[in-house]
C-alpha positions as a Markdown table, in Angstrom:
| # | Residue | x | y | z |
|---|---|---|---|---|
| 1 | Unk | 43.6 | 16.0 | -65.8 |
| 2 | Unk | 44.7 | 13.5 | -63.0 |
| 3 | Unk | 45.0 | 16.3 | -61.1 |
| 4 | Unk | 41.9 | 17.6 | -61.3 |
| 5 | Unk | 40.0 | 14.2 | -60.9 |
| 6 | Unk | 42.4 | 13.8 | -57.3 |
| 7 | Unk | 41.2 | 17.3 | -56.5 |
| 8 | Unk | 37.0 | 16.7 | -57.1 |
| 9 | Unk | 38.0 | 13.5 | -55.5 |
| 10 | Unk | 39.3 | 15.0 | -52.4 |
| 11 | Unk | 36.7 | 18.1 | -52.2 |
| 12 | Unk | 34.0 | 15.8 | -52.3 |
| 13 | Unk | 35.4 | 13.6 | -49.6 |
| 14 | Unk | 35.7 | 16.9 | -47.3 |
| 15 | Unk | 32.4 | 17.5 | -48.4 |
| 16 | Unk | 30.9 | 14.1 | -47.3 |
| 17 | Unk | 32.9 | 14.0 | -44.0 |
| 18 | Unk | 31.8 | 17.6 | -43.0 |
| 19 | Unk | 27.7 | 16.9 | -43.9 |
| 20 | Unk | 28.2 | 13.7 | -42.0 |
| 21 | Unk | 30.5 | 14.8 | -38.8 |
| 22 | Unk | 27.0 | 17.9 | -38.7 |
| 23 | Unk | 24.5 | 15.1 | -39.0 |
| 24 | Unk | 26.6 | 12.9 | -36.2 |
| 25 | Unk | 26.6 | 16.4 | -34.2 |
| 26 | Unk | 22.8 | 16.7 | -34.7 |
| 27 | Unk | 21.7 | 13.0 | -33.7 |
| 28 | Unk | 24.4 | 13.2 | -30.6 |
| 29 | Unk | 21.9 | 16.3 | -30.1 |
| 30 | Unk | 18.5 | 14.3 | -30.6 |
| 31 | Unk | 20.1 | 11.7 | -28.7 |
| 32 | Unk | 21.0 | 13.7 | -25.8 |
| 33 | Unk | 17.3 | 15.6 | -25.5 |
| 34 | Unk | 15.9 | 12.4 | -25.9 |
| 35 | Unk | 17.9 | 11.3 | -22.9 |
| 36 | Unk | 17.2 | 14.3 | -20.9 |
| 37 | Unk | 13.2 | 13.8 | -21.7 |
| 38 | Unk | 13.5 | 10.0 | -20.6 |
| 39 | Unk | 14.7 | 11.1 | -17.7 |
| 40 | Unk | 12.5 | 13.3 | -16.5 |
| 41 | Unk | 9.7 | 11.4 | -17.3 |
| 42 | Unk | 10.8 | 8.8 | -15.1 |
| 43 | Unk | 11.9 | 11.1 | -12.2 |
| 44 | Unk | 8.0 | 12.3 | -12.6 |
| 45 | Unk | 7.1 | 8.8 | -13.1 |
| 46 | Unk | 8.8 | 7.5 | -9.4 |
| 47 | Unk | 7.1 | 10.7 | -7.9 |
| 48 | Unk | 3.7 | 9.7 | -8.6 |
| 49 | Unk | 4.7 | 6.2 | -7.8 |
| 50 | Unk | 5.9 | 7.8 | -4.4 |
| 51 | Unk | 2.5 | 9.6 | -4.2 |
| 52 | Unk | 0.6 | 6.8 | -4.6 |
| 53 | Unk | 2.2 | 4.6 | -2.3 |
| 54 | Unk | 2.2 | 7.1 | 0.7 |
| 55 | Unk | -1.5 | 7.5 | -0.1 |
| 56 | Unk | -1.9 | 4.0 | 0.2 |
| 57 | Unk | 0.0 | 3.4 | 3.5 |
| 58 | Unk | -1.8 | 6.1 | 5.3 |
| 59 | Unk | -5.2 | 4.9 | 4.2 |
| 60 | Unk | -4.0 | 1.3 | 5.1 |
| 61 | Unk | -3.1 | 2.4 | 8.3 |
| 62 | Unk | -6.7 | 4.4 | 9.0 |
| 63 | Unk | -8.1 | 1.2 | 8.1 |
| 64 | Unk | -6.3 | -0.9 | 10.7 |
| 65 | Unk | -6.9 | 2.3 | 13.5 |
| 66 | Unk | -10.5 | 1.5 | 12.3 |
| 67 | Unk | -10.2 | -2.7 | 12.6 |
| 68 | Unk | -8.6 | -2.0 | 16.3 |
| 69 | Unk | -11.0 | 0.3 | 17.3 |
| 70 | Unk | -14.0 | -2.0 | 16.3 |
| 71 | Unk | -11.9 | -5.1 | 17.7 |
| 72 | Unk | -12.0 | -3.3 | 20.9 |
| 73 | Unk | -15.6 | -2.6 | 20.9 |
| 74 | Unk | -16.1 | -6.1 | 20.2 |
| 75 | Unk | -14.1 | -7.5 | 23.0 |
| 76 | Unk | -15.7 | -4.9 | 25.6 |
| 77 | Unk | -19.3 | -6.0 | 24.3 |
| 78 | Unk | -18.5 | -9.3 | 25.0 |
| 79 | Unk | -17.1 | -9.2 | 28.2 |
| 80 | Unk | -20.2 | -7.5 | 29.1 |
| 81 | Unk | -21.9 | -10.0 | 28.0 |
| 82 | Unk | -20.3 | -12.7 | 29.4 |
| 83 | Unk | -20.4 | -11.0 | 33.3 |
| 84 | Unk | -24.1 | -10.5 | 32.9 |
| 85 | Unk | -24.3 | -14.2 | 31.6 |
| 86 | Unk | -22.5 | -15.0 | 34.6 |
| 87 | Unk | -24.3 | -13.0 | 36.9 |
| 88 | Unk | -27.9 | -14.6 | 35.8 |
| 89 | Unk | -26.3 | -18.2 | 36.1 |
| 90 | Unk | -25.1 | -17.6 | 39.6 |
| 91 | Unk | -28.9 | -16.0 | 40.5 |
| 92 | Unk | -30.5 | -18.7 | 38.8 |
| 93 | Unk | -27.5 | -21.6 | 41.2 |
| 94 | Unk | -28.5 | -19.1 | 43.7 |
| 95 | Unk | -32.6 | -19.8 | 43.0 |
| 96 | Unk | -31.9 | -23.5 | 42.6 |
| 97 | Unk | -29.8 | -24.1 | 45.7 |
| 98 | Unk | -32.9 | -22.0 | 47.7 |
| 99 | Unk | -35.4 | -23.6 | 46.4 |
| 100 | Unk | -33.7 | -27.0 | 47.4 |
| 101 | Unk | -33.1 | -25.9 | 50.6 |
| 102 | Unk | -36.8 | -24.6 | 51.3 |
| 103 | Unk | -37.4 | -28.8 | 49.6 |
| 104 | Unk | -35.7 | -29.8 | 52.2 |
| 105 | Unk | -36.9 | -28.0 | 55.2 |
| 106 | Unk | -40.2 | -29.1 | 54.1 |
| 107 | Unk | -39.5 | -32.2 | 54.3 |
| 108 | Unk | -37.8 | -32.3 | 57.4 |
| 109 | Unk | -40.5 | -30.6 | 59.0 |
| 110 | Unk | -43.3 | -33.0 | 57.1 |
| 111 | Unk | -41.6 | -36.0 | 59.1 |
């Protein structure tokens, strides 16, 4: 009878240690797609990430193409500006420095 109890004893440990070494295979398993499915998730994840940054960088860069060209206008507006404001104060030095001179004629020619 001791032998028997050994025996059941034994077979059931066999019995536990095979069900648990198939569960251990199958979570190893689980574990493994798991790992696989993280993965790609964040391969797809640094893609988009990628994406998204080139697309940002490209229209950064329009938008500073688009600051320089409008910086540009700017300047050449005001340089045209400033050599027709130039131009009228040196006709209107020009007027004043006439009109003294004609002053002074008149004067001379008054005495």
């Amino acid at each position: 009878m001791k032998k028997l109890f050994l025996n059941l004893a034994l077979v059931l440990a066999l019995v536990v240690s095979v069900t648990s070494c198939r569960e251990t295979k199958e979570g190893a398993d689980n574990a493994a797609d798991a790992v696989e499915n993280a993965a790609e998730e964040a391969g797809d994840a640094i893609e988009e990430a990628a994406e998204a940054t080139g697309d940002a960088i490209e229209e950064a860069a329009d938008e500073v193409e688009e600051a320089v060209d409008s910086m540009g206008d700017d300047m050449e507006e005001g340089a045209n500006k400033m050599k027709a404001d130039a131009e009228d104060a040196m006709n209107d030095t020009k007027d004043a420095v006439n009109d003294a001179a004609d002053k002074m004629k008149a004067e001379v020619e008054n005495h």
